[in-house]
N, C-alpha and C positions, 0 to 999 in steps of 0.2 A: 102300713104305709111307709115308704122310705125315706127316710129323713134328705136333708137336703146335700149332707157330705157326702153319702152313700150314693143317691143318683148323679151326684156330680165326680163319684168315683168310679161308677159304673161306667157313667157316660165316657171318662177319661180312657177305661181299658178298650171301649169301645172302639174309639181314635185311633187307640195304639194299635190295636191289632190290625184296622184299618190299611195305616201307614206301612204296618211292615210288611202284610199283605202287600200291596201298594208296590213297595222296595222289590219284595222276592218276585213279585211278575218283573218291574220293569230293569232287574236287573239280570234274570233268571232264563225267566218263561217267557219273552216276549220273542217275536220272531227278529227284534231288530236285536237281541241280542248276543248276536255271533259276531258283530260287526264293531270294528277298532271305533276307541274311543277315551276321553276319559268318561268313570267310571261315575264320578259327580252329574258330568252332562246327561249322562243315562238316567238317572236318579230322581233327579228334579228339571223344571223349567226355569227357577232361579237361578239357575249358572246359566242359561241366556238373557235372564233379567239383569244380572248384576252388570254383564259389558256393556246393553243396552242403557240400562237409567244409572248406573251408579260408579263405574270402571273412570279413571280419569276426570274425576269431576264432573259429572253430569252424562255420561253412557257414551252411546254413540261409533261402540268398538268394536262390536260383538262379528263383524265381519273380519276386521283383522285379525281377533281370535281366531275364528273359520281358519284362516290361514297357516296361520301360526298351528294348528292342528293337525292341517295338513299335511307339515313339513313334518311333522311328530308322528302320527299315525300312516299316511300315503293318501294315495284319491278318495276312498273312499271311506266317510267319516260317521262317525253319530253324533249327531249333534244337539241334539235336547233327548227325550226321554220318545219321539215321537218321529225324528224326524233324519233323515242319512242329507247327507253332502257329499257334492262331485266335484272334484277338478281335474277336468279331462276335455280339452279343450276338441278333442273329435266324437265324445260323446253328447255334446250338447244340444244337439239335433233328434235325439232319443227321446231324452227329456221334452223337452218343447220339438213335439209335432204335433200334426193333426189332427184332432180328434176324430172319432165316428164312431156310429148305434153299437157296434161291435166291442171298439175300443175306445171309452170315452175317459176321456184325460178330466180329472177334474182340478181345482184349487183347495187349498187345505182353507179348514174351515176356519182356522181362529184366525186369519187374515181378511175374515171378509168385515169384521168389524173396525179395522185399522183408522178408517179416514170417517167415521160417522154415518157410511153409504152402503148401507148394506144388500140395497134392492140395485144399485148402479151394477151397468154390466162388467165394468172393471170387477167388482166386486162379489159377483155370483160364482157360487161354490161349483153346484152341480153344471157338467158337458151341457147337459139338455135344454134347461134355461137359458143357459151362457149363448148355445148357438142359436136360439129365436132370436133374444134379444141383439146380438150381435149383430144379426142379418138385417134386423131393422135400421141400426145406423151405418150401417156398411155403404150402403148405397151412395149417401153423404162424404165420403172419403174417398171414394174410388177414385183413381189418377183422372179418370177424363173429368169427373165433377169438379176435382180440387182445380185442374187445368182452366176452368172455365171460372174460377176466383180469383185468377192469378190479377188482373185489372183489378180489383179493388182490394187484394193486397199490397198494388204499388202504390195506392193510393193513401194506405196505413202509411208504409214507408217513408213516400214521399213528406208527408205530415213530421216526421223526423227529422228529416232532412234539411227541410226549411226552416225546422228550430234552428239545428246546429250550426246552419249558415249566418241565420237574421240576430240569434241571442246570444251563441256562442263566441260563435268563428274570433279570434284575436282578440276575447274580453279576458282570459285567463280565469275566468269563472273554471270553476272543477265539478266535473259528474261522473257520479257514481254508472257505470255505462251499464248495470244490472240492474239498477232501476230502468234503464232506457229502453231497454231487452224485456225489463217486463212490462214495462206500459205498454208496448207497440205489441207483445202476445197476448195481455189482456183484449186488445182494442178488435185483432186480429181475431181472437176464438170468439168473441160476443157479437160481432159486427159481421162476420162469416157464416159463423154456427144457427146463430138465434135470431139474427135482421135487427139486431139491436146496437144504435152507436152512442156507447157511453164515454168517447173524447178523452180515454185514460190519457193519452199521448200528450194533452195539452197540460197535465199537473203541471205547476211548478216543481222545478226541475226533475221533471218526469218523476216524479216518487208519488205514484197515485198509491194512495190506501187501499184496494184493492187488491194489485200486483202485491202489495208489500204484504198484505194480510195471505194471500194464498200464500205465499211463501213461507209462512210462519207456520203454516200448519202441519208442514213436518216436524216441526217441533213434536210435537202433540201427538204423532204417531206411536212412538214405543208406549208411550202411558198407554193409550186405546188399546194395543194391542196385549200388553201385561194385565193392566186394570180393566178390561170389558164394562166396568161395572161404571165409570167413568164417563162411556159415552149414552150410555140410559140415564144414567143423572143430568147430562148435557141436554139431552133431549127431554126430561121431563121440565127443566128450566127454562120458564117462559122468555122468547125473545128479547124484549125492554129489560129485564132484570140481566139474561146473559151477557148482553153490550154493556153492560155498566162494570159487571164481575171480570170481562173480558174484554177490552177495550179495542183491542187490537183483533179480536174477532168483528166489530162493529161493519166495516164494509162488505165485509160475507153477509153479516144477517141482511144488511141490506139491500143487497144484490138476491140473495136467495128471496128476500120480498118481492122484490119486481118483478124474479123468475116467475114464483106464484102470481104473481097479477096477470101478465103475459098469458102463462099458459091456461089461467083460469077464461079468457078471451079467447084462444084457439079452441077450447073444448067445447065453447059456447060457441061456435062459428063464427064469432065477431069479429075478431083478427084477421080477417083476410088477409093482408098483405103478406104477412109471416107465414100462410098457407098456401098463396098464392103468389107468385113473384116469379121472375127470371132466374131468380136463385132462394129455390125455396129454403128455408130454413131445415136444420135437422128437427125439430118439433115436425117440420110437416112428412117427412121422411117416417117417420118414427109413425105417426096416427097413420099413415097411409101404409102403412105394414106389414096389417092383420095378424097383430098380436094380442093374444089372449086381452080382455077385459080387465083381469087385473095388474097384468103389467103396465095400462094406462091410466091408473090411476094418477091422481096429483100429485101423491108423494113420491112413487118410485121415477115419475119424469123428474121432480126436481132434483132428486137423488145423480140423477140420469145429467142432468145440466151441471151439479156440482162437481161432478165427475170426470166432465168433456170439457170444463174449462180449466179444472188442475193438472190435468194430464196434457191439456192443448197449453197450456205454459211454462211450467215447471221445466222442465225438461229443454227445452227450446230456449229459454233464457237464459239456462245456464252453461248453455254449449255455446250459445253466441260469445259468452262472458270469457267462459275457456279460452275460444278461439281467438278472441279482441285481445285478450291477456299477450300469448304467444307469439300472435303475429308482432305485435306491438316489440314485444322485447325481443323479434327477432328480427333486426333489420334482411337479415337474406332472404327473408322469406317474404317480410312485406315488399320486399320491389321483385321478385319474383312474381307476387300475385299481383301487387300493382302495372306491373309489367303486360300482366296477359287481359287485365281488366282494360287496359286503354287499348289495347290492341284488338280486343274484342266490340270495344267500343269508343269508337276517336272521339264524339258529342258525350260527353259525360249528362248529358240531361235527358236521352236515348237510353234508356237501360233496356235493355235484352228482355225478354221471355222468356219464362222460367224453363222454358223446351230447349232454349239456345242455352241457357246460364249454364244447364248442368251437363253442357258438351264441352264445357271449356275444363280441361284436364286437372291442371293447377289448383284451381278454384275448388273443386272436388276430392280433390286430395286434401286439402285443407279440411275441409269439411270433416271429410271422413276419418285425420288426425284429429279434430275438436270433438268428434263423437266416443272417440276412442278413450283420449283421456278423461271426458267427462260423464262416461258411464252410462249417462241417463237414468234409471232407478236402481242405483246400486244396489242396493241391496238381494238377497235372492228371492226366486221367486217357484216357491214349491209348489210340485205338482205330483196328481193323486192316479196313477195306475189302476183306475177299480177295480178292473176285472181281469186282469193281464198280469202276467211275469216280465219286469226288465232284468235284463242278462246282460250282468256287467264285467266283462272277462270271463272268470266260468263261476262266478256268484249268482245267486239268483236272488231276484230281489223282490219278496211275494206278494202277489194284488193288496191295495189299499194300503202300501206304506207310505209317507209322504218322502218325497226327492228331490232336493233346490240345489242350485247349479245360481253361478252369476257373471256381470260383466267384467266385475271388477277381477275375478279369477280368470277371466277368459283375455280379457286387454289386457292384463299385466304377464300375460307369461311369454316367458323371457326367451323361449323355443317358438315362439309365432313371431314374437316382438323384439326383437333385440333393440336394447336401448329403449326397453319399456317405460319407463319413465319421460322420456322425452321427446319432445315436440318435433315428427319427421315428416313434415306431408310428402315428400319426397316417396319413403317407400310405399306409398298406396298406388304409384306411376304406374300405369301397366297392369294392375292387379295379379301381381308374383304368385307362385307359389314357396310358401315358407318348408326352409330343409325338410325333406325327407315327408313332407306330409302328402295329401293327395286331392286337396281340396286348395283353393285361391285364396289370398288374403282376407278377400271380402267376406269371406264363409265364418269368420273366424268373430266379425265387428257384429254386436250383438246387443247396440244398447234400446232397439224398439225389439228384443226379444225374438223366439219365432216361435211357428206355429198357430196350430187356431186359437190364443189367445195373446198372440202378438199384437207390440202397439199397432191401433186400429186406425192413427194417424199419422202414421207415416211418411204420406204422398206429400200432406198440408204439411209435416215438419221441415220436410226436405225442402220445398217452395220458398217457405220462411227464411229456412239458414241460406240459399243460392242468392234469393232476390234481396235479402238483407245487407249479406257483405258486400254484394259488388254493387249493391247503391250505395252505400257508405263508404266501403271504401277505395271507390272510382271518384267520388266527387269529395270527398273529406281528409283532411293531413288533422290524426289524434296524435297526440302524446301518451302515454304515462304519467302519471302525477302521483308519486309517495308510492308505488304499487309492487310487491314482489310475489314468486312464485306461492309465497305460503298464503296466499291471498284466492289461488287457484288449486292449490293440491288439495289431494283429499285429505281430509283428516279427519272429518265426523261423518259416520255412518247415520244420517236422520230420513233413510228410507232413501231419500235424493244423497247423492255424495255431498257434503258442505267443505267450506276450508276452517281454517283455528276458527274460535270463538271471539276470538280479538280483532277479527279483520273490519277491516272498514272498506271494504268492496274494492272493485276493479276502478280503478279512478283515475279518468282521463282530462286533459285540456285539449281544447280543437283551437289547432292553429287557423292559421289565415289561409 
C-alpha cells in the first residue's frame, strides 16, 4: 500500500505531466496556434484574469489590453488560450450575422454563466435554443409593438418631468441625473414589459434601490465569469441569508420574489390581466409561443425577466447619462438641439410621437453620438462558427473557434471617426460615407450589436433616448454641478463601459 508521500508524489507528477501536456497542445498543437499573440495569453486564462480582477487596482482593463495588442500584434489577435480578436471595422458584419440550420453562429460557452442566467436568451450558448427562445419575445419588441407603448412611455417620462419642475426647478438641490435615467428605465421595462408599476420614478431623489442595485451587478461580472464556481455558491445560498451577506443585492432578490409570485399566477391562469390586456405583457407573449415545456418552466422565465430588465436598462441609462454630460458641457450643441426641439414643437407641454421625434435630424444625431461614445456593452462579444470556415484576408479560421470583435474598437477608430474621442453630433448629418470605405456611417455604430443575436431591444431603446431628451430637454434648463469628462469617459471595462472609480455621477441643478 502507498504511503501517503508517495501517492501525493505520484499524484503531483500526475499534475505535471498534465500541465505540460496542457502547455504543448495549447501552445503547439492547437489550431489557434499560428495566429500572433503573446505567448502567455496563449498559455493560460490568467493573463485575461489579471487585466479583468487584478490590473490597476481592481481589473476592469483587459479591453484596453485587447488594444494595446493590437497595435502590437495587427487585427487579428489571440487573446486567451481559446479565443482570436478582430479589429477590422468592415469585418464586423461576418462576425455578428445571421445565423441558420446550415450555419449556426453560436455564443462561447463560458459567458453564458456571466450574470447568474444561464437559461435567459441573452445567455443561451447553442444557435438552436437561442432562435426558439428569441422568437418567443421577439414579437414584444417589434417596431409596431414598441410603437404602440410609446403613450405610456410618455407617461414614465412625464412623471420625471413634473418632479423636476415642482421639487427641483430653482431649489439648487443637485442630482445625480444617472440615477434619474435609471429609475425612469427601471419603471419603463417593469411597467411595459411585465404590467407591473413599481413607481421607481417617485424614490427620493430618484435613487431607487433597484436601478442602483442592477447597476451593481456589473461589478460581479468578471468574478462570475473567472470564478463559475461563485455563481453555484450564490445560488445554493438561501435568499434571506444572501440579502444580509449582500446587502446591496437586496432589491433584486426582491424584485426577482414578485417576478416569482406574478408568474406563478400566469401559469395558474389567474393573472389575467398580465395575459390579457391592450398591451399584453412579454410573459403573455413568451406562454403564447409554443415553446417546448421546459423552457416554461419557472426558473428559466425568471431567468428570462432578470435578463430583459438589465439589458432594458443598463444600457439606456447610461447613454442618456453620456448624452446629458456633453450636451450640457457643450453650449453649441445644446441650442443647436434646443433650437430644433422648440421648432419642432412651439407648446413645450405637446411632445411629438416617437414616429415624428426621430425625423427631427439634430436630435438623432445626438443620439447616435451618445451611442457611439457610450458603447453600450463594451466589452466583446464572441462568437462560435460551428460548422463553417471564416476567411479573414487569406487566413482561415477553422469551425468552432471562438471570435470577438467590439464597440469600443469599432467607435474609437480614428479612420471611421476622426476626432474619436469627441462629442460631434454634427458628423452623423446626412449619414456620410467615411474615406475610402463603401459602407455609411451608420454601418459602422454598433452598440446593440448585429445579427441574429443582436440587441433584441432595440426599437423600445431608441423610443426611450428620442422621447427622453426632447421632453427634457424642450421643457428643462440643467446645469452641471462639480461634473467633468472623467465622470463620462471610459475607464473601467465592467462588461458595461464605467468611468474612474471615484466618480460621483453626472451631477446636475435644474434652473428655473
Amino acid at each position: 500500500m502507498l504511503s501517503f508521500s508517495a501517492a501525493a508524489a505520484a499524484l503531483g507528477v500526475v499534475v505535471t505531466l498534465y500541465c505540460v501536456g496542457v502547455a504543448i497542445y495549447r501552445l503547439v498543437l492547437s489550431p489557434l496556434a499560428r495566429f500572433p499573440g503573446p505567448r502567455i495569453a496563449a498559455l493560460t486564462h490568467w493573463y485575461e484574469a489579471y487585466y479583468d480582477l487584478i490590473s490597476h487596482n481592481g481589473g476592469g482593463q483587459f479591453t484596453f489590453q485587447i488594444k494595446r495588442l493590437h497595435e502590437q500584434y495587427g487585427p487579428i489577435v489571440r487573446i486567451n488560450p481559446d479565443e482570436l480578436h478582430i479589429d477590422d471595422p468592415d469585418y464586423y458584419s461576418h462576425i455578428y450575422c445571421n445565423s441558420s440550420s446550415s450555419r449556426p453562429i453560436d455564443k462561447s460557452t463560458k459567458f453564458k454563466y456571466r450574470f447568474g442566467i444561464p437559461q435567459a436568451t441573452f445567455s443561451t450558448t447553442l444557435a438552436e435554443p437561442h432562435r426558439l427562445r428569441r422568437s418567443a419575445i421577439a414579437p414584444f419588441f417589434s417596431k409596431a409593438r414598441v410603437r404602440n407603448l410609446n403613450q405610456n412611455l410618455e407617461t414614465i417620462v412625464e412623471r420625471v418631468s413634473h418632479r423636476l419642475s415642482t421639487e427641483y426647478a430653482g431649489s439648487g438641490r443637485v442630482i445625480n441625473i444617472t440615477d434619474m435615467w435609471g429609475s425612469m428605465t427601471a419603471d419603463v421595462i417593469t411597467e411595459l414589459a411585465f404590467g407591473r408599476s413599481a413607481d421607481f420614478t417617485t424614490a427620493p431623489d430618484f435613487k431607487s434601490g433597484f436601478s442602483v442595485a442592477m447597476a451593481n451587478l456589473a461589478w460581479s461580472g468578471h468574478w462570475n465569469y473567472h470564478v463559475w464556481l461563485l455563481v453555484e455558491l450564490m445560488n445554493w445560498i438561501p435568499d434571506s441569508i444572501l440579502s444580509v451577506l449582500i446587502p446591496m443585492f437586496g432589491p433584486i432578490i426582491e424584485y426577482r420574489k414578485d417576478t416569482i409570485r406574478q408568474l406563478r399566477e400566469i401559469l395558474a391562469g389567474n393573472n389575467i390581466e398580465a395575459k390579457e390586456g391592450s398591451n399584453p405583457t412579454l410573459f403573455h407573449d413568451i406562454l403564447s409561443s409554443g415553446l417546448p415545456k421546459q423552457d416554461l418552466d419557472l426558473q428559466r422565465l425568471t431567468e428570462e425577466s432578470i435578463s430583459v430588465n438589465g439589458a432594458g436598462q443598463e444600457t439606456v441609462t447610461w447613454t442618456l447619462s453620456v448624452i446629458a454630460f456633453h450636451v450640457l458641457d457643450k453650449p453649441d450643441v445644446q441650442a443647436r438641439l434646443k433650437a430644433e426641439l422648440v421648432e419642432a414643437m412651439p407648446d413645450p407641454r405637446q411632445i411629438l410621437p416617437w414616429e415624428d421625434l426621430e425625423k427631427l435630424p439634430y436630435l438623432m444625431a445626438v443620439i447616435s453620438e451618445g451611442l457611439r461614445l457610450s458603447y453600450g456593452q463594451v466589452q466583446r462579444l464572441p462568437r462560435v462558427n460551428r460548422l463553417g470556415v471564416w476567411m479573414y484576408g487569406g487566413t482561415e479560421i477553422p469551425p468552432g473557434v471562438i471570435v470577438g470583435m467590439d464597440a469600443y474598437h469599432m467607435h474609437t477608430n480614428a479612420t471611421i471617426f476622426p476626432d474619436a474621442l469627441e462629442f460631434k453630433p454634427e458628423r452623423w448629418l446626412g449619414d456620410p460615407k467615411p474615406p475610402g470605405r463603401v459602407h455609411p456611417l451608420s454601418h459602422y455604430l454598433v452598440p446593440f450589436s448585429k445579427g441574429s443575436r443582436a440587441c433584441i431591444g432595440i426599437h423600445l431603446a431608441y423610443m426611450e433616448l428620442t422621447t427622453a431628451l426632447a421632453t427634457i430637454w424642450r421643457r428643462h434648463e440643467l446645469e452641471l454641478f462639480d461634473t467633468d469628462r472623467s465622470d463620462v469617459d471610459f475607464s473601467l471595462d465592467m462588461i458595461r463601459p464605467m468611468p474612474k472609480r471615484d466618480s460621483k455621477g453626472v451631477r446636475v441643478v435644474v434652473k428655473n
